[in-house]
N, C-alpha and C positions, 0 to 999 in steps of 0.2 A: 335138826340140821347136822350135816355131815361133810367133815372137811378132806380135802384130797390134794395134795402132793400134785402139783402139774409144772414146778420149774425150781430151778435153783437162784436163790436169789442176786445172783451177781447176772445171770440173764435177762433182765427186765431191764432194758438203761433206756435214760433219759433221753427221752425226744422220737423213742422208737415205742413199735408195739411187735410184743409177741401172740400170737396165736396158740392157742392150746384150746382143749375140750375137757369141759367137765360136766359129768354125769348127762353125756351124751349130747351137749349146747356147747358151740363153740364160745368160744370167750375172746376176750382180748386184753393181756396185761399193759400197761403201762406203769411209770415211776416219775410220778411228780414231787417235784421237790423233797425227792429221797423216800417219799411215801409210793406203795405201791397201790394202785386199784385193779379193779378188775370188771370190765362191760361185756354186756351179752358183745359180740364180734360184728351183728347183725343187725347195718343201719335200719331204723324206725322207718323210713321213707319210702326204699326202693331197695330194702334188701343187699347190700353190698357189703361187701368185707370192712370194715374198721379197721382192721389190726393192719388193711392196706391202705390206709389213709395217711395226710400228712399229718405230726403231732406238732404243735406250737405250744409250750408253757403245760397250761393245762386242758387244750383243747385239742380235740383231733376232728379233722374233717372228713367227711364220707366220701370216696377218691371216684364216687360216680355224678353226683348233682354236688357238690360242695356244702352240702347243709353240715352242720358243724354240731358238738355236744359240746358238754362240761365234762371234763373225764369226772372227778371226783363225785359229782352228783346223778352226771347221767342225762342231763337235761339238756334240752336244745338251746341253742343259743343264735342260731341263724338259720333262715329258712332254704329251703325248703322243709326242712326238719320242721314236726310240731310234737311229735311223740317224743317222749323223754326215753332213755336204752336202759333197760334193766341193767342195775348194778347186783354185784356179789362179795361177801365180807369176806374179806382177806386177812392173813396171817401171814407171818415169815418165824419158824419156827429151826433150832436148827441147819438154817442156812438155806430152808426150802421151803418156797411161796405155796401157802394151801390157800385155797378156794373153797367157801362155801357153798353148799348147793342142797337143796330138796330133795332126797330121794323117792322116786314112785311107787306106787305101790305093789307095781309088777316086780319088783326088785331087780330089772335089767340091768342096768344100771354098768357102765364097765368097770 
């Protein structure tokens, strides 16, 4: 596993989501309760942006059908959601949120 640098860590606040991409998958940061996570950006459902969703606590909803996740786990929690969003291990190193991610074996990778 390999970690990348995609935001600084006072840019992730509470109640919002940022968008970024790592190792070619958009993502979508959030900061729950001062903890940061990080979900694939890409509702399980119908495909929609996440990081454009509303954030409540520790839930963000999918701002196209309303199906809703757990940020920290990833999990659904209201339907239309039944697929759970990949999550990715995070770091704040430095003052700058890394992201884990798999690299491929083509080594594209940006």
């Amino acid at each position: 596993m390999e970690f990348k640098a995609v935001a600084r860590d006072e840019e992730v606040q509470e109640g919002h989501a940022l968008r970024r991409s790592v190792g070619g998958v958009p993502v979508a940061l959030f900061r729950v309760a001062g903890q940061i996570y990080c979900l694939d950006d890409t509702c399980t459902h119908a495909y929609a942006s996440l990081s454009e969703g509303k954030v409540d606590g520790r839930i963000v909803t999918c701002p196209l059908h309303g199906g809703q996740f757990d940020i920290p786990t990833g999990r659904p929690v209201h339907l239309p959601v039944v697929e759970a969003a990949d999550t990715h291990p995070v770091r704040v190193e430095d003052g700058q949120v890394l992201v884990g991610y798999e690299p491929d074996e083509d080594d594209d990778y940006e």
